[in-house]
N, C-alpha and C positions, 0 to 999 in steps of 0.2 A: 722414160719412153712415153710417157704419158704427155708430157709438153710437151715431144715430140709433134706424137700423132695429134695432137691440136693445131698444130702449127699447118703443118700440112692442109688438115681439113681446112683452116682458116687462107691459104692460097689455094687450093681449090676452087671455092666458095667465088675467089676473084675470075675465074675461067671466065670466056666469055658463054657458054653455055650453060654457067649455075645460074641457076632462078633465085639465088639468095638474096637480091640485093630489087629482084624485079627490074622494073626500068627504070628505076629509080638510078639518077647520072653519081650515085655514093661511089667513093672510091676508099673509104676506111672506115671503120666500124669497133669498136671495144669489146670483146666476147672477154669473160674470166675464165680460165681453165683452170681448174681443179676439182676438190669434189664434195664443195657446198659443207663440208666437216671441221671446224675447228680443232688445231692441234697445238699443244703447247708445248714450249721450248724446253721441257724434262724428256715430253713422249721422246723431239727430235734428237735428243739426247742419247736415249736408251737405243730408239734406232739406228743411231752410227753407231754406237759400243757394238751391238749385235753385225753390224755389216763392216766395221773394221776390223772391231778385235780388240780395238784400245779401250782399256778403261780411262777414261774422262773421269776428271773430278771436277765436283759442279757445289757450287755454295749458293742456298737461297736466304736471302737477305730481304724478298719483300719485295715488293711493284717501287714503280720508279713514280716519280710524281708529272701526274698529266696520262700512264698510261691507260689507252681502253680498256674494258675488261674486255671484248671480244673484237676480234674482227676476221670477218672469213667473207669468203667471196662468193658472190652467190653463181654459181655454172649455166641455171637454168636458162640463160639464151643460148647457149652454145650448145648445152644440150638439144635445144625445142630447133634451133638452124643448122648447126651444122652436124649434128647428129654424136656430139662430142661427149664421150664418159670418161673416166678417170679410173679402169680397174682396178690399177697396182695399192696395195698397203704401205702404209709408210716403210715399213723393213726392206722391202723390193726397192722403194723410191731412190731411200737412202746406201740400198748394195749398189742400183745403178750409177750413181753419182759417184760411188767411192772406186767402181771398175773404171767409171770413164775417168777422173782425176788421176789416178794411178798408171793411167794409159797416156797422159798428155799433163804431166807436170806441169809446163808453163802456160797451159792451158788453151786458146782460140791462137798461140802465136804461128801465124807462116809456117817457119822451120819445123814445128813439131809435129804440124797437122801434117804434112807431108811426106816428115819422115814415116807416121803415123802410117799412111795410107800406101806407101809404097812397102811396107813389113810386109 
């Protein structure tokens, strides 16, 4: 829901009444949504166990050669322009993802969204 309502905010922003862009003749721009916090692939782990149900088994064998140690995206312009925060906790993130998948198995196709929206 989170990248949602970023998304939104982020066409808004294009109206021709939002002062985001000034007069500046910009027609796209980069904002990251999220929320500036690094999370590692155990926590996102433990958060689908928690939001599906399934125990996952998971084997740590070590970093991969060439990986970061970090990388997280920093929000603060989206914050400071479009006025974009990220409330939800990763457990909410990852319940939402597992209601909407479960809601639309094959995922963005035609047939599903439709049947989807006509239920």
């Amino acid at each position: 829901m989170d990248l949602a309502s970023g998304h939104l905010l982020a066409l808004e922003a294009l109206a021709p009444e939002s002062t985001i862009f000034g007069d500046a003749k910009i027609q796209f721009k980069a904002y990251n949504l999220g929320k500036g916090k690094g999370m590692s692939v155990l926590d996102i782990v433990e958060a689908m166990r928690k939001a599906t149900g399934f125990d996952y088994k998971t084997e740590v064998i070590g970093r991969r050669r060439g990986d970061v140690p970090d990388l997280t995206a920093d929000p603060t312009l989206a914050e400071k322009e479009l006025g974009f925060k990220a409330p939800q906790d990763l457990e909410t993130m990852c319940r939402d993802l597992w209601n909407w998948q479960t809601k639309n198995p094959q995922g963005y196709a035609q047939d599903s969204y439709v049947d989807q929206t006509q239920k």
